[in-house]
N, C-alpha and C positions, 0 to 999 in steps of 0.2 A: 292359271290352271286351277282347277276347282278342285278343293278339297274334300275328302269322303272319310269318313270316318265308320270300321267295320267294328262290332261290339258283337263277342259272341259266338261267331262262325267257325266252329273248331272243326268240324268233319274238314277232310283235305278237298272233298267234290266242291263243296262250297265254295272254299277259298280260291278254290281252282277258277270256277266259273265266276268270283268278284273280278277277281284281278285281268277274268279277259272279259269282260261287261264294263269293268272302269279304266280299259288302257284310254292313257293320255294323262288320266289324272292322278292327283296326289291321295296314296291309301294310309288311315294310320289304325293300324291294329288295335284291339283291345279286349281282352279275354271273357272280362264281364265289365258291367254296369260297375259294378262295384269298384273293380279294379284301374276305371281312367282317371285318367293323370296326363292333364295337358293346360299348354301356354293359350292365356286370351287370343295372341295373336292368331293361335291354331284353330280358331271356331272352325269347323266346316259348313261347305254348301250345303253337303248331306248325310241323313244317316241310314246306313245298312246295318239292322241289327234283326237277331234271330228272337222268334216271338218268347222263346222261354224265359228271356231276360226279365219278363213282368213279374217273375215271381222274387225279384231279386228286392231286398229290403231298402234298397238306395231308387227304386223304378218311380215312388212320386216325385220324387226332387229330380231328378230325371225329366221328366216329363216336364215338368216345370220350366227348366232350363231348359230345353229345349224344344218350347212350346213354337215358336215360328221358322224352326229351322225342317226342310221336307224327309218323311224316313218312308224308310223302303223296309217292311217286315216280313219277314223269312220263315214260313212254317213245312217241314217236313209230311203233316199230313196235312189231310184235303179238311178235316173238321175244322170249324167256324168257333167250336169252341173257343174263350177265351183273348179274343178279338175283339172284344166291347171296350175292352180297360186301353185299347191303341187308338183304334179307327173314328172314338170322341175327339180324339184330337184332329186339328186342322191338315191339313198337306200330308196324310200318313196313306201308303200305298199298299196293299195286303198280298203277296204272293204264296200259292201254298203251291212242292215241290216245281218250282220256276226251273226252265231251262235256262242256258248262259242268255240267250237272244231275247227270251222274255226278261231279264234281269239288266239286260242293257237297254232296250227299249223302254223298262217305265222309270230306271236312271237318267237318260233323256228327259223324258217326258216330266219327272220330277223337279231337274234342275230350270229346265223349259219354264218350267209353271212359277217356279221360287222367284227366275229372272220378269219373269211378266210382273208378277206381285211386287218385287222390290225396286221395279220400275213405275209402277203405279204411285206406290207409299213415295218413291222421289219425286216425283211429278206433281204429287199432293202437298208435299211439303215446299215442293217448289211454291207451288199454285199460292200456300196460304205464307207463306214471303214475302211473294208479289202482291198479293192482297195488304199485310201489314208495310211494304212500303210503300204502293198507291196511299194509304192512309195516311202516310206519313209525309208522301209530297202533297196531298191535299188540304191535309192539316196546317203546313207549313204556307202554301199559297194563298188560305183562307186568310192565315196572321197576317201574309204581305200585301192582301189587297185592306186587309183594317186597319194596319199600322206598320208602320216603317221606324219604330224604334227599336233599335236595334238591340237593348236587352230583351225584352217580347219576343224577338226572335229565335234569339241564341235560348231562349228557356224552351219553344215548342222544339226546336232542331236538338236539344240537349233530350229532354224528355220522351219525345218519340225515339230515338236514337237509342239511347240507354235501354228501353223497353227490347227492341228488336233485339238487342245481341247480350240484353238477360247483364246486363254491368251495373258494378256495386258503385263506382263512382266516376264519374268525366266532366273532363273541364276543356274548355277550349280558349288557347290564346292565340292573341291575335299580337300581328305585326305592327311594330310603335315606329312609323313612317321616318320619324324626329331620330329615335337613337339605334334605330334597327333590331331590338330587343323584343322577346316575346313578355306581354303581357296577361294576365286574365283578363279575357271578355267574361266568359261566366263558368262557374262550378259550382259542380251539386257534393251534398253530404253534410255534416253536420255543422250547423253557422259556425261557431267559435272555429272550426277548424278550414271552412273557407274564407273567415276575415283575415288569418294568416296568411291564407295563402294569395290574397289579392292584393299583396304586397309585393310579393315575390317577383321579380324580375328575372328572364333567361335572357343569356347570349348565345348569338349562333354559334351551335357547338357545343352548346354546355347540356350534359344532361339528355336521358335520350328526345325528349322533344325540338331543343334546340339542333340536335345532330341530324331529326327529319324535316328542321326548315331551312337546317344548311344543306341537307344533300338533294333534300323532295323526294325523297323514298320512305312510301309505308313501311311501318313494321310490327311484326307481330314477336313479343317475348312468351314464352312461356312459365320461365321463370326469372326475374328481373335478379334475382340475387346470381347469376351465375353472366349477367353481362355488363362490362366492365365498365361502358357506358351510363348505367344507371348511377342517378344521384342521390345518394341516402338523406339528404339536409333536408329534404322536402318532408318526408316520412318521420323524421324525427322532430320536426315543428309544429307539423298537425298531428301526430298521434297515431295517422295511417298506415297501416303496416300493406304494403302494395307486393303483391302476390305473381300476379300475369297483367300482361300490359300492353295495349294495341297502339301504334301514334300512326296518324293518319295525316297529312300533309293539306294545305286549305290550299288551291289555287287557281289565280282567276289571269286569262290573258298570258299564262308563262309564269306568272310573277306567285311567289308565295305570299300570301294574306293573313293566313294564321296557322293552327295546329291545332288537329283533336285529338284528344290523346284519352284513352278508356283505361279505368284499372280495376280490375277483380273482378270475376265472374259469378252471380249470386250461386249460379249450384259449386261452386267450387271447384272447378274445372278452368285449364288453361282456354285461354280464347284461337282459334284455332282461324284457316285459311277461307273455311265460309264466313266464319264470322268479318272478319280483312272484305270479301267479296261485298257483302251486304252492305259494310260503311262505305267503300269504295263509292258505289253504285248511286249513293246518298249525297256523296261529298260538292260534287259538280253542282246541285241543288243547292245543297247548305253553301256553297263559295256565291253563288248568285244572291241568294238571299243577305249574306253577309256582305255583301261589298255594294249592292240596292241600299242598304238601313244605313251602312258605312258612310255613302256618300251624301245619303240625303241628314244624317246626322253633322258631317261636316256642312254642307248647304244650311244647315239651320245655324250652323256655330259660326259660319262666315256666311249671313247671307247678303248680297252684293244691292240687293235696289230696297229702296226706301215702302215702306207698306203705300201709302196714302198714292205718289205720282207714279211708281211706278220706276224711277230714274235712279240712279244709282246712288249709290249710298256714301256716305263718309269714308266707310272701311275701305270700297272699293275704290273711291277718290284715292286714300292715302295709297296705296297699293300700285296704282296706275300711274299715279305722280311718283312714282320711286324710278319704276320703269323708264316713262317716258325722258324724264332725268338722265338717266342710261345711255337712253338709245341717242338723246339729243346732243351729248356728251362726245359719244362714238362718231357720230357722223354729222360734229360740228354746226349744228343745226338750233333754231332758236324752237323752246316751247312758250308758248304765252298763257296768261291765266287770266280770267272776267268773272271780279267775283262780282254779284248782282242782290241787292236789295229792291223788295216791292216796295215804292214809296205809299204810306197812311195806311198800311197793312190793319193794323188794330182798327182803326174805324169802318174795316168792312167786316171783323166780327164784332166789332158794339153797335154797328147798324143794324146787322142781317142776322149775324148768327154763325158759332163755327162752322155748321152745315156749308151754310155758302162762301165759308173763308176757305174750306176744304176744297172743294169743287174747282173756286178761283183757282187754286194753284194748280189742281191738277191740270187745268186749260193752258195754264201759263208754261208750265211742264212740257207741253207740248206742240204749244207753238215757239218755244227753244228747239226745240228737235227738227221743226220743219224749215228753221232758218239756219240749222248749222251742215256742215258736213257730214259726211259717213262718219270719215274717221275723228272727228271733233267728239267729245265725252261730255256731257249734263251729268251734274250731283245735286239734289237737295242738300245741303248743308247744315240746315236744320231751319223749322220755323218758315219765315219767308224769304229765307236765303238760295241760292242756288249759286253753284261755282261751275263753269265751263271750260276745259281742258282742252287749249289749242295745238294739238303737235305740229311741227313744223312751221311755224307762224311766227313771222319776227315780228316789235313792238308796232311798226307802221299799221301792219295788214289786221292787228289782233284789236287795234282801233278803230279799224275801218268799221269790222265786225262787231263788236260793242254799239257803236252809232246805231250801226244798219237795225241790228235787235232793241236799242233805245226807239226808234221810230214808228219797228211795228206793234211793241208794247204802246205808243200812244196814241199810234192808229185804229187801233183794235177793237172790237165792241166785247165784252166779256159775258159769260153765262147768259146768250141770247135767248137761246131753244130754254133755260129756266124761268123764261119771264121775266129776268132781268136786262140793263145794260149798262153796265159798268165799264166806265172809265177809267183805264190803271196807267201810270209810270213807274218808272223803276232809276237806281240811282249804279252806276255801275264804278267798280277798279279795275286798272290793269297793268300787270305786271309782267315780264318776262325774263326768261329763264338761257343764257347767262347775263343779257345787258343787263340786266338791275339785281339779280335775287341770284346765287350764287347755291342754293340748294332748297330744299324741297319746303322746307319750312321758314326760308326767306320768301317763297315765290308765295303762297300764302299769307304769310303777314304784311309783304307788300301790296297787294291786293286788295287784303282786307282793308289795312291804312287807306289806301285810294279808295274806296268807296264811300268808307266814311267820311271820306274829305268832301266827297260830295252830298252826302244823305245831309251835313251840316251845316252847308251849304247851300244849295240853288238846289235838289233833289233832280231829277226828272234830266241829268246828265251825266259825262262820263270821263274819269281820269286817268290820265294813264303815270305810271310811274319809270322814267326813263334814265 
């Protein structure tokens, strides 16, 4: 219901003809300018005030406050006099003795106009939203096609972010896979008072961020001191006195990832349900970008193949051998192991060069690959070593396989298409997993023992240990 507000209108014809010009809507009386007295909540859509009120000593501040809201002014005669100090103003409608029908038509037509306008100014401010978050997801996608580290990220999604919804400070943590605890990824505000806080550990539950990565419900506080949820230790360790507080929930796939959580609004004002909207809208972004930088951060901290062949790596050997241990265990099944040395490795870089000692292996790398099975695993080991992981493969068969790879190593011509050809053997162990080696780092050291039994020996053959 649209609210009107009459200033003025003492003659009874007057009021007669408001109140059947404004049926429908809400009328609030007022004798003079001088005289109102009313709640924020009560703004009006509009005002109906009679033209004599300009002489009233309170009519600039008047005017002032009430510069965008549309008035309808009421003059008993037809003279123009006096109408300059109204009609400057924006949305002001002039009636001089108006019937009820003309007084209800340009009330229409006033409120008509105030809705078109304040349907605009929304649209506009829509429009430059959408503008500041386009900027915000392209700012953000610029960072992820330049870098995938994931502080870099968390600081342009922190930074754009904090801009759009006008926040004094936000931090966002993230989900510690290991103990299920929220951590800081990153916060803004003054250093001495983020090194505190990057120590700080939540538990689901604890505190109101912990309470939005246990339930996965936004929330918007107004004022943290009246919800029973909030935790003061934080605020009394950094100094922060936390006013209004937004926590926004990170999730990727169903699963929660982390927590944004915003505190204090720079104008000083509680953060309110557009504000909620705006992060929202962001979040789905920021969980993509966060768990891209996440993963490829963990891929750097465990990464599985070796730089140079290409083949798998140490970490991933140990990893695999814990497994296959497992599974060979469950379903009474033998694993074999072939660890493999290049025999006179050094003498092809104090002939050639590590260039072509490089090269060698990588060839050699790969024609392991072409003599084993799918599910058969190649690791460089380190140097000129390589260890090959036979699941299912009792000690007979894991020998056969050793031979068969001893043959085509000294069949082989090596780095042809470089203008060389080189002649390589190799010296092999092999051990199996339960007949001889009883866990994961017996199947290894038996292995390793048997090859050196042969590198010390006669080179260019292969032992098994049974």
């Amino acid at each position: 219901m649209n609210k009107i507000f009459s200033i003025g209108l003492v003659p009874l014809k007057k009021e007669k003809e408001i109140a059947l010009a404004s049926r429908g809507k809400s009328i609030l009386k007022f004798k003079s300018i001088r005289d109102m007295r009313y709640r924020a909540e009560d703004s009006p859509d509009l005002v109906i005030v009679d033209k004599s009120q300009s002489s009233e000593t309170s009519f600039r501040e008047f005017q002032s406050s009430f510069r965008h809201i549309p008035k309808v002014v009421l003059s008993d005669s037809y003279s123009f006099r006096g109408f300059s100090q109204w009609i400057r103003h924006p949305q002001t409608y002039v009636l001089q003795n108006p019937s009820a029908k003309e007084i209800e038509f340009t009330i229409k037509r006033a409120l008509t106009m105030k809705q078109l306008i304040d349907d605009n100014l929304s649209l506009r401010n829509q429009l430059i939203s959408v503008t500041h978050e386009l900027e915000f997801f392209s700012e953000v996608s610029k960072t992820l096609t330049s870098t995938l580290e994931l502080s870099d990220i968390l600081t342009t999604i922190m930074r754009k972010s904090r801009k759009l919804v006008k926040a004094e400070t936000w931090s966002i943590l993230l989900m510690d896979e290991d103990t299920g605890e929220l951590v800081p990824g990153k916060i803004t505000g003054k250093k001495e008072d983020t090194n505190k806080m990057k120590k700080a550990r939540l538990k689901l539950g604890e505190g109101i961020a912990g309470w939005v990565a246990q339930e996965g419900i936004p929330v918007v506080i107004p004022d943290v001191s009246v919800d029973e949820r909030f935790c003061t230790s934080m605020d009394k360790e950094t100094g922060i006195r936390t006013k209004s507080l937004m926590c926004v929930p990170i999730k990727s796939k169903g699963n929660i990832i982390g927590v944004l959580e915003i505190a204090n609004k720079t104008t000083n004002t509680p953060f309110t349900k557009d504000d909620l909207d705006i992060i929202m809208r962001i979040v789905d972004h920021a969980a993509i970008a966060i768990e891209r930088a996440s993963l490829y951060q963990k891929m750097a901290e465990l990464s599985v193949t070796d730089d140079l062949t290409k083949l798998f790596n140490t970490r991933y050997l140990d990893r695999t051998l814990e497994i296959e241990i497992r599974r060979a265990g469950r379903h009474k099944s033998s694993l074999s192991l072939i660890f493999m040395d290049v025999d006179h490795f050094k003498a092809i870089n104090d002939n050639y060069g590590h260039l072509i000692g490089s090269k060698l292996l990588v060839e050699m790398g790969q024609l392991l690959i072409k003599r084993l099975r799918t599910i058969d695993i190649v690791a460089r080991y380190g140097g000129d070593e390589f260890v090959i992981v036979l699941p299912q493969t009792p000690p007979s068969a894991a020998l056969a396989i050793a031979e068969r790879i001893r043959k085509s190593i000294e069949q082989n011509i090596f780095l042809k298409k470089d203008g060389y050809s080189l002649r390589m053997t190799a010296s092999f162990g092999v051990a199996s997993y339960p007949e001889s080696a009883k866990s994961k780092e017996d199947l290894l050291r038996l292995a390793d023992e048997a090859m050196y039994r042969v590198k010390y020996q006669t080179r260019n053959g292969v032992y098994a240990i049974v």
